[in-house]
N, C-alpha and C positions, 0 to 999 in steps of 0.2 A: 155339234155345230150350233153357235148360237145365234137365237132369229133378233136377225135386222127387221123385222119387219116392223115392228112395235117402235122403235127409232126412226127409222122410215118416214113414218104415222106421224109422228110425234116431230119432226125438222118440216115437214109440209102443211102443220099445221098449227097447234098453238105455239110450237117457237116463233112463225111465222108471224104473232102480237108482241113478242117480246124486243125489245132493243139487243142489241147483235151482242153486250158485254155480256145481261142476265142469260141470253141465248144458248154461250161459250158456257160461262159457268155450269150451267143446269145440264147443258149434254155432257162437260166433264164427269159432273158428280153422276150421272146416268152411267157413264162409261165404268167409272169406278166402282157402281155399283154390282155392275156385269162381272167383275174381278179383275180388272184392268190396273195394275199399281202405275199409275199413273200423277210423275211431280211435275210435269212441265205442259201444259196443253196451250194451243196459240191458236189462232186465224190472221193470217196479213194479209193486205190486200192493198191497190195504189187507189192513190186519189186525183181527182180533179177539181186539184187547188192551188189557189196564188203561192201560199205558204207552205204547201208540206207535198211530200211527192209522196209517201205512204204512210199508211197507221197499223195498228196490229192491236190484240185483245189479248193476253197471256193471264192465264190461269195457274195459281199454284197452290195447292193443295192448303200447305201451312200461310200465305199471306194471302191469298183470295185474288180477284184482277190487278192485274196493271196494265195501263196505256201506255203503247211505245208509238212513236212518230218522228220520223226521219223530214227533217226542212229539208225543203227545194234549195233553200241558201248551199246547204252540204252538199249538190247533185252532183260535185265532180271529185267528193273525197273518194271515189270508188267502195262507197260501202255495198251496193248494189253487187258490184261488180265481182268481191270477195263473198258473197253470198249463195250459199244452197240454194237461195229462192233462183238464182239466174240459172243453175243446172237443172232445177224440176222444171222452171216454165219452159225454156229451150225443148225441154227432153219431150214434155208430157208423159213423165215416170218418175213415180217414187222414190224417195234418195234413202238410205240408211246409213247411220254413220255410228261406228264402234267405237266413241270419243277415246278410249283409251291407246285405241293404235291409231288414233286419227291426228297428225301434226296440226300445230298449233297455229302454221300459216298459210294452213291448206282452204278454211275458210275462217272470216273475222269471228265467227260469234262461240268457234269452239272453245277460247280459253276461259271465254266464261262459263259456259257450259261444263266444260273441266271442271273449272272453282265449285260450282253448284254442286257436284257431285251425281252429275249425270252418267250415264254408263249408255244407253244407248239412243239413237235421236232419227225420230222419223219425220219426213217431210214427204206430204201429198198435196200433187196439185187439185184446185179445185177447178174444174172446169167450167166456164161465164157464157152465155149467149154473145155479148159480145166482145168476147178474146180478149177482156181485161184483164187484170195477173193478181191470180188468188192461191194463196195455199192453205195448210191446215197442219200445224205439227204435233207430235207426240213424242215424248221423252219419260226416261223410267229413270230410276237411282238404280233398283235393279239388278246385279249382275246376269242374274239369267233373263233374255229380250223377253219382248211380246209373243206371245205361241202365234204360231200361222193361222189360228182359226181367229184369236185376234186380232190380228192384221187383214183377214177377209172379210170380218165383221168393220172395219174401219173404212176398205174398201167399196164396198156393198153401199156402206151410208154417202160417199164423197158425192155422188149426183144431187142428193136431196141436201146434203150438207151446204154445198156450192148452190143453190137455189135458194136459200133459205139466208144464205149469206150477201147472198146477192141482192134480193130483196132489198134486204138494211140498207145495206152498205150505200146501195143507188137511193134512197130516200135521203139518206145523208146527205150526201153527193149534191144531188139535187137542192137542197134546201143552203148549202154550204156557197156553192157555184151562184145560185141565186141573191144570195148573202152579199158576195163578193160582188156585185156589181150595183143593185140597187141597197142595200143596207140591211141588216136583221129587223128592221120595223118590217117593212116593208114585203122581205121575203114571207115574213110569218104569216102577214095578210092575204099575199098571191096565193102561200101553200093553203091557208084554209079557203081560197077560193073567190078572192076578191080579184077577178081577171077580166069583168065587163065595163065597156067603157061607161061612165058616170057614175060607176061605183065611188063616191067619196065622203072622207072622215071629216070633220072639223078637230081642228086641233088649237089648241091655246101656248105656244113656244116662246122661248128667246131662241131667236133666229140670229145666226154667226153666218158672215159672211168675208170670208178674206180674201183679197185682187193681189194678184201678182204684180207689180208695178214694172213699168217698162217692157212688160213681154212683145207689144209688136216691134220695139226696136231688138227684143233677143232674137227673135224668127226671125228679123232681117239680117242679123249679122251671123248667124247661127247655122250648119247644115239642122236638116231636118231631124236625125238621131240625136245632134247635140242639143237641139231646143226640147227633144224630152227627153235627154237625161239631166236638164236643168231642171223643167217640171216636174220630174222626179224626187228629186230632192225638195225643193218648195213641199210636195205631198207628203215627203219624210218628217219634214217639218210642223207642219198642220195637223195633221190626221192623227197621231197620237195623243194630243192632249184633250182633242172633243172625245175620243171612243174610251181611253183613262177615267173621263169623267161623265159616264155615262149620253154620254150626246150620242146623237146619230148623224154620218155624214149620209147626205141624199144625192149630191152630186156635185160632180167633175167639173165644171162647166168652162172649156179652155184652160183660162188661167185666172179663176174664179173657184170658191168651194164652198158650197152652200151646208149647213147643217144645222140640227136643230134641236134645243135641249128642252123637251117639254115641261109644261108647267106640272099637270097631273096631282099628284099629290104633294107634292114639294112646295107650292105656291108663285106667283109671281118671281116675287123678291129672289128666294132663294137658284129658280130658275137663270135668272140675268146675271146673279152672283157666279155661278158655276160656269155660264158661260164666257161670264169676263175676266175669271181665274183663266178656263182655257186660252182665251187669247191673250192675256198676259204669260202663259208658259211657251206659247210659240216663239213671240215678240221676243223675249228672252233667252231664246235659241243660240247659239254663234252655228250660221250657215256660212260656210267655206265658200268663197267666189267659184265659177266656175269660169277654169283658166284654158284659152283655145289659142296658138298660137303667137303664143307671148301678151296676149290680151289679158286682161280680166274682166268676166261681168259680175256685177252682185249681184246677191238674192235678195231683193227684198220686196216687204208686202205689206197692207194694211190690214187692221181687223174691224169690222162693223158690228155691231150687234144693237136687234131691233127686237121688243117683247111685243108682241102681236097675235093676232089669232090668220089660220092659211088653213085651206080647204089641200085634203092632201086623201091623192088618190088615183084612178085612172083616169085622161085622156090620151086621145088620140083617132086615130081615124081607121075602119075597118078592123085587119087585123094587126093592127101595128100600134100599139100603145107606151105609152110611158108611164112609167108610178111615182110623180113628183108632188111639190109641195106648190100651191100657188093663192097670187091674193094680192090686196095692195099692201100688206105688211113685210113681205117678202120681196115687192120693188123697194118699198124704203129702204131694208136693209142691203139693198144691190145699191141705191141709190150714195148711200154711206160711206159704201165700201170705197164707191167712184168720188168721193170726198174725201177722203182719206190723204189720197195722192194731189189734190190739187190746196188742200189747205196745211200739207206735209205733216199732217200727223200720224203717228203709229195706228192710232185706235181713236174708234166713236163710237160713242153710244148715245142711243137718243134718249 
């Protein structure tokens, strides 16, 4: 019998500093050392994010990791759905699969798994505190499987495995979901612990600020779903040329979008340069009217940009804070924006 307990040891505690890829890798090769012929080793697990609905960590032997990640855009190809992961999580039982007498559209990922020259293919779930959907697989080239004391040696570890993974994964999660709402400046700051209120940074930016133009006549002519999936689009628009060029968006504001390309090491100049590339690639967009019962509305917006310095950080009251950017250079640049539309230009810069 061979002892788990030393793997055990070793998922509960220094894998416990490792990031979740070195993690994977280091217990493969551990596994493999035990005599495990082992070509295929994984960890999946789902996320809580705008853009992807899971990710996974795949080990192989001859190329080392690779990151797989299934977009939320995909969620209705049914890859889930064609998936061993939906039989183990369902089951809360281990799958095995003899790829050689296993049909090819029995689940999606056997024909490749075929190609690879897989011979047999294990999937275990890993069990989450809270009922997320984690598994862990094992794959041989192989003809003869995993001995049984193998597969109890794999079992043995899945509690400490699933904790260990878990770990990560919610660190990610965490920092990603944080990401996703206030910005990666921002998130980085709260994660290391910038979450009392007057905590605040000076900062030296070109500040972009783009107005959606005519939005209180879209919301009045508009059902409420159709005014944002117009401001949706407008966001489709915007938001990739500042995050392209290294800016940070800080916030949504209606139909307003504040962001800000630090000076830092770059200098002024270069700063207001970058950011007036970005709103020259917006401006240059073609956005499709959005057409509601024989109507059409356009989309269109101004861009402002203001190089200034803004105090950027937490207020707020009790427990309820914001992590924004604020100052009187930050009205100019709103001021701008609100100029834009009444002296009908694309773009200002002060």
């Amino acid at each position: 019998m061979i002892d788990a307990s030393n793997l055990t040891k070793w998922l509960l505690g220094d894998a416990m500093k490792l990031d979740l890829a070195a993690a994977v890798e280091s217990l493969a090769l551990r596994l493999t050392a035990l005599g495990l012929k082992i070509d295929r080793f994984s960890i999946s697990f789902g996320l809580l994010s705008p853009s992807l609905l899971a990710a996974g960590v795949v080990w192989r032997p001859e190329t080392g990791l690779e990151f797989t990640r299934f977009d939320y855009a995909n969620r209705d190809m049914g890859t889930y759905e064609r998936s061993p992961f939906k039989v183990v999580h369902e089951s809360q039982k281990s799958l095995h699969l003899e790829i050689d007498s296993t049909p090819d559209d029995l689940y999606g990922v056997v024909p490749d798994l075929r190609a690879s020259g897989i011979k047999h293919y294990h999937v275990f779930p890993l069990p989450t505190a809270d009922g997320s959907l984690m598994a862990t697989t094992l794959s041989t080239r192989s003809a003869e499987d995993f001995s049984e004391e193998q597969l109890a040696l794999l079992r043995e570890i899945v509690p400490a495995l699933a904790a260990m993974a878990q770990v990560r994964t919610l660190h990610a999660t965490f920092r990603d979901v944080l990401a996703a709402y206030v910005g990666k400046g921002p998130a980085r700051q709260i994660i290391d612990g910038t979450v009392h209120r007057g905590e605040v940074t000076k900062v030296r930016a070109a500040i972009l600020v783009a107005d959606l133009r005519a939005f209180t006549y879209l919301s009045t002519q508009l059902p409420a779903d159709a005014t944002a999936e117009v401001i949706n689009r407008y966001y489709d628009v915007v938001v990739p040329p500042v995050t392209e060029r290294g800016g940070e968006i800080l916030k949504f504001i209606g139909d307003a979008v504040l962001a800000t390309f630090p000076v830092e090491e770059k200098g002024d100049e270069a700063a207001v340069l970058t950011a007036l590339d970005a709103g020259r690639a917006m401006l240059a967009t073609d956005v499709e009217p959005y057409r509601s019962q024989g109507r059409e509305f356009p989309i269109r917006f101004g861009v402002a940009i203001h190089l200034g310095d803004a105090v950027f950080g937490n207020v707020g009251s009790g427990d309820r804070l914001d992590f924004t950017v604020i100052g009187r250079d930050v009205n100019v640049a709103a001021r701008l924006a609100a100029l834009c539309s009444r002296l009908g230009e694309n773009y200002l810069v002060s």
